[in-house]
C-alpha positions in Angstrom: 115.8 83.6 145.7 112.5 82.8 144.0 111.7 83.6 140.2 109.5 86.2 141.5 111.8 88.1 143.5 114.5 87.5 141.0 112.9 89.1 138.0 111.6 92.2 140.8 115.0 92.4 141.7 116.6 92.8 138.0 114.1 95.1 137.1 115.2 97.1 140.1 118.5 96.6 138.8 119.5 95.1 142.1 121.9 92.5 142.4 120.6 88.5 141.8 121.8 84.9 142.3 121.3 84.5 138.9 119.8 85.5 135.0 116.1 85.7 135.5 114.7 83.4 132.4 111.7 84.4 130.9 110.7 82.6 127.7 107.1 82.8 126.2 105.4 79.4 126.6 102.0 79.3 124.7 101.9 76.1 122.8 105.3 74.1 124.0 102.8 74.7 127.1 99.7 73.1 126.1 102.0 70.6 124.7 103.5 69.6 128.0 100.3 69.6 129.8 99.2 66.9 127.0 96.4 69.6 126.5 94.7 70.3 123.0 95.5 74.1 122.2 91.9 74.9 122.0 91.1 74.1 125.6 94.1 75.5 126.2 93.1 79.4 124.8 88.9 78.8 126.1 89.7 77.2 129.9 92.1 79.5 132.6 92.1 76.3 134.6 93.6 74.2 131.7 96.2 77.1 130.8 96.8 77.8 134.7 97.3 74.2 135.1 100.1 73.8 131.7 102.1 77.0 133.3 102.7 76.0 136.3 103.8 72.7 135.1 106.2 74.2 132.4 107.7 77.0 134.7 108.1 73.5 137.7 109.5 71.1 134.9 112.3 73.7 133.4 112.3 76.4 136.5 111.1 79.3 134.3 111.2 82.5 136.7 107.7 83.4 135.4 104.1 82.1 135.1 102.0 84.0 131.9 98.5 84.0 131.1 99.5 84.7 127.3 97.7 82.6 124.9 96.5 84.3 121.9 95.8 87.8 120.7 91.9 87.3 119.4 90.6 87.5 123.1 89.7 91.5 123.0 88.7 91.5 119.6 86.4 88.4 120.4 84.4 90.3 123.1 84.2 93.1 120.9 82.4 91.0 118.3 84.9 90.1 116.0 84.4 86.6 113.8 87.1 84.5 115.4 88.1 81.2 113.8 88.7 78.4 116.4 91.8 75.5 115.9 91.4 72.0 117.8 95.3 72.3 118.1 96.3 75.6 117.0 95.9 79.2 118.1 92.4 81.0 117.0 92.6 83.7 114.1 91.0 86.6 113.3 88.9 86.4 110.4 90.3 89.5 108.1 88.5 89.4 105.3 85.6 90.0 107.1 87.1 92.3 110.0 84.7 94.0 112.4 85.3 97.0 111.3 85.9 96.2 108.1 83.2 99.4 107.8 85.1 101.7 109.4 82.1 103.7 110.3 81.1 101.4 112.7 83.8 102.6 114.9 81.1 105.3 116.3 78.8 103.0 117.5 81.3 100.0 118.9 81.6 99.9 122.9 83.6 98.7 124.6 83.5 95.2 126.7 83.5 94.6 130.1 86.5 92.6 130.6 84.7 91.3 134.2 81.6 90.1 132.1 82.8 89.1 128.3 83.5 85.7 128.1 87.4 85.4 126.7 88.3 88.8 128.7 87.1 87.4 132.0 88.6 84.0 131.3 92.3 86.0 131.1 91.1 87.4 134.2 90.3 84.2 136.1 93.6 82.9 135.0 95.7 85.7 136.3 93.4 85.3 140.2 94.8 81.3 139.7 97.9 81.8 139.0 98.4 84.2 141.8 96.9 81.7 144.2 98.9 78.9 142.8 102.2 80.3 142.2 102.1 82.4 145.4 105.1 84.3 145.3 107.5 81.8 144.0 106.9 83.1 140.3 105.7 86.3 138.8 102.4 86.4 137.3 101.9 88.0 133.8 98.9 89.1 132.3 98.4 90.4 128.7 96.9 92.5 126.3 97.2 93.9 122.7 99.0 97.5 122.0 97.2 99.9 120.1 98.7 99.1 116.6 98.1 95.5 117.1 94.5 95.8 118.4 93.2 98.1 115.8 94.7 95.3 113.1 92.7 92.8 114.6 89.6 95.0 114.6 90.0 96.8 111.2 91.9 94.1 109.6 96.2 94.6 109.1 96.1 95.7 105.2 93.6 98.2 105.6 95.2 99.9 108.7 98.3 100.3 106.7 96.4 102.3 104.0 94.3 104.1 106.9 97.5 105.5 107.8 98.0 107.1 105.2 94.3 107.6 103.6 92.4 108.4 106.7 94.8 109.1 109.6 91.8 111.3 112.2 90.2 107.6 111.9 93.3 105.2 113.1 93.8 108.0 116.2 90.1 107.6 117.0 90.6 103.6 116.7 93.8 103.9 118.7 91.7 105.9 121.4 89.1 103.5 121.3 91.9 100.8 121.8 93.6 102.2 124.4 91.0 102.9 126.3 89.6 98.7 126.3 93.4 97.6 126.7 93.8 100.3 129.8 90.5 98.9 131.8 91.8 95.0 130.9 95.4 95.5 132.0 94.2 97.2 135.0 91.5 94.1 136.1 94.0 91.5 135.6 96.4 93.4 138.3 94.1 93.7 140.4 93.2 89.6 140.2 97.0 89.6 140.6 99.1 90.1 137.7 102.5 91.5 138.9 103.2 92.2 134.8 101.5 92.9 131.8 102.5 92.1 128.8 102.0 94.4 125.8 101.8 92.3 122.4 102.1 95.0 119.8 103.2 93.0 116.7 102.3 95.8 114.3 104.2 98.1 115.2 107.1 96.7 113.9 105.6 97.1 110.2 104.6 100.8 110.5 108.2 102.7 110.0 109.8 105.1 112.2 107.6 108.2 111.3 104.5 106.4 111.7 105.2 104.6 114.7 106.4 108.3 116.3 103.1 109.9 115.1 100.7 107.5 115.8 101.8 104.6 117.5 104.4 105.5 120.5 102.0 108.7 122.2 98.9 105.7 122.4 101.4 102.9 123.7 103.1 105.5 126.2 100.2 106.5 127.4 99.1 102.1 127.8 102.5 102.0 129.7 101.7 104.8 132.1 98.3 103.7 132.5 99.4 100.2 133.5 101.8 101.6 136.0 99.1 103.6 137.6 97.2 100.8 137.8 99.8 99.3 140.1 101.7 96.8 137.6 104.6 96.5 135.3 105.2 96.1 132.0 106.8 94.1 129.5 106.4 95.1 125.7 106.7 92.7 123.2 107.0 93.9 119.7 107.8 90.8 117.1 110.2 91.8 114.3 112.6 93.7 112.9 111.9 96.5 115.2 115.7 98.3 114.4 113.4 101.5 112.9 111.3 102.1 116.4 114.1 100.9 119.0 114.7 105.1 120.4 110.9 105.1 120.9 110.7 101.9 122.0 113.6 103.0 125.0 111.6 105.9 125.6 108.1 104.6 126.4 109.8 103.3 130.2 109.0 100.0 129.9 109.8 97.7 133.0 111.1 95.1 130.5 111.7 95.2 126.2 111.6 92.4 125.0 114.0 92.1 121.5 113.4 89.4 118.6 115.8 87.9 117.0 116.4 90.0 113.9 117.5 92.9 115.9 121.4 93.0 116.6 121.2 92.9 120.4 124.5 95.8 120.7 121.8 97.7 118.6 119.0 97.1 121.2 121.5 98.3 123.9 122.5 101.4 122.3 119.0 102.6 121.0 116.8 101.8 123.8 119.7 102.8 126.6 121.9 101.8 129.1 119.3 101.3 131.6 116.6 99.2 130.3 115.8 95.6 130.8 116.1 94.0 127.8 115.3 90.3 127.2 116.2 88.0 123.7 117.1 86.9 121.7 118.2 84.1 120.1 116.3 82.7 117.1 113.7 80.5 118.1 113.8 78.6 114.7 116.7 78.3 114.2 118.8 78.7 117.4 116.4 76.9 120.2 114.4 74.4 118.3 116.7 73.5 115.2 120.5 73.6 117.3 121.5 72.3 120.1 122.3 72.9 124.1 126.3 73.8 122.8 125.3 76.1 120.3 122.2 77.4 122.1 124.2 78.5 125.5 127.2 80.1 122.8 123.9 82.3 120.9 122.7 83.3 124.7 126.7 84.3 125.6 126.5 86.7 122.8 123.4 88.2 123.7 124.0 88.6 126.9 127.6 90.5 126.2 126.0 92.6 124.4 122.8 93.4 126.2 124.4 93.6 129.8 124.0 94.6 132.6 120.2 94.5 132.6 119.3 91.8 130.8 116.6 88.7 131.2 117.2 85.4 129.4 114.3 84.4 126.6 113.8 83.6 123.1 112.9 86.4 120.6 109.6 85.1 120.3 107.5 82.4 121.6 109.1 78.9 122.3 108.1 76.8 119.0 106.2 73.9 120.2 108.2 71.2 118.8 111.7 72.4 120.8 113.0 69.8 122.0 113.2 69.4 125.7 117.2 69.6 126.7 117.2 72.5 124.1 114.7 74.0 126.6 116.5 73.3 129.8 119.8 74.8 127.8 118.1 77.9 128.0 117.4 77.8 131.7 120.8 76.6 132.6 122.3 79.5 131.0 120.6 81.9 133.4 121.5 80.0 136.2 124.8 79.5 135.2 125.4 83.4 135.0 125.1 85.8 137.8 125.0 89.6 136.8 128.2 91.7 137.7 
């Protein structure tokens, strides 16, 4: 059974050889590759290239174009601090829209023509052709809450929710509709998956996240299955507050980080969703060992069965050490779902 056909076949909630494993490799990535991380986020061929040699050397199930969360808010003119060796950053204190009345006038790009858009795009085509259908291709792109951080800056969307709350649903539209046309291009270069990256959400609070976060990120995951794809939401944090509306937005996959109680995760988000976590990635997969790693993965996987995909809470630290690593995959290949 390949990875591709093993994740396909969990999500299904068909029977499998074994746990699909699905960690997020960004920088452990680049790392591998003997890439610096800048070339890593600015060249598809040089992040095409370090993914299919981490997913060959450890037999991830998956192949991902993640890399960073600037890329939209670059196209869209955001000031965009570039890292020889670490991941770009949004420049907040002078946000795009740090003049919120520029909103009006901001279009959206075309993620065919701007430049860190279409490099996502080109990655996704690669990937396909390389990977054929031995792994499944992920593409990316920011949720709504996330997005509009990066555009309007994190501290003053917290205060827009509360001070000016017409002007985060108009931002959130505006989102939606950029995140909707990207997701959509990269399946049709060949993305079997999108991954959502929705971050802030995990900050906003039950009420907000029900008022003004889940109807724009329902409406992403509906679009994104229209568009012929699947989706895997990733929402870093604490997310214990949002976990009902995170069940109900029909995600393909939800992926949990480590400060959720996976038995939690199960009982909020319900008995049939995928869920994938979540051992610390500190703590548990770069700072333990194989022992105590496959012991954390036992536990989660007790308590998040049946449906349930091997991976990290968050991304793979780039200093893990490598039998740490292959831990992780020998776990889901040690373990085949009842």
């Amino acid at each position: 059974m390949t990875g591709r056909e093993r994740i396909l076949r969990t999500i299904s909630r068909e029977q499998t050889d074994h746990l699909a494993c699905m960690p997020i490799t960004m920088m452990f990535a680049a790392d591998l590759a003997g890439v610096a991380y800048l070339d890593y986020v600015t060249d598809y061929k040089t992040l095409v290239d370090a993914q299919l040699r981490v997913a060959e050397v450890f037999g991830i199930d998956h192949v991902s174009c993640i890399s960073d969360p600037a890329r939209e808010a670059a196209d869209c003119g955001a000031k965009i601090q570039f890292f020889e060796n670490q991941p770009p950053a949004i420049i907040e204190s002078d946000a795009l829209l740090i003049d919120k009345t520029r909103l009006v006038r901001l279009r959206i790009p075309d993620p065919y023509v701007s430049p860190r858009m279409s490099d996502r795009i080109r990655a996704a085509a690669l990937l396909k052709e390389k990977a054929e259908n031995d792994r499944l291709v992920e593409g990316w792109v920011e949720g709504p809450c996330a997005e509009a951080a990066d555009l309007r800056g994190i501290n003053m969307l917290m205060m827009d929710f509360y001070e000016n709350p017409g002007f985060v649903n108009d931002l959130f539209e505006f989102v939606l509709l950029m995140e909707s046309g990207f997701a959509k291009a990269q399946i049709e270069a060949g993305a079997d998956i999108i991954g959502i990256g929705d971050a802030a959400a995990s900050l906003v609070g039950k009420n907000m996240y029900d008022e003004f976060v889940f109807p724009f990120e329902k409406q992403l995951v509906d679009n994104i299955h229209a568009a012929g794809g699947l989706v895997r939401l990733h929402i870093c944090g604490n997310t214990r507050a949002i976990l009902d509306g995170m069940g109900r937005l029909g995600c393909d996959i939800v992926d949990i980080d480590y400060p959720v109680p996976m038995k939690e995760a199960r009982t909020h988000t319900g008995a049939q969703q995928v869920l994938c976590g979540n051992i610390a990635p500190v703590d548990t997969l770069r700072n333990s060992n194989p022992v105590k790693i496959k012991e954390s993965l036992a536990e989660c996987y007790l308590k998040a069965q049946p449906h349930y995909i091997v991976g990290a809470g968050c991304e793979v630290p780039r200093d893990t050490p490598h039998e740490n690593m292959k831990a992780l995959v020998e776990f889901a290949r040690s373990n085949v779902p009842e």
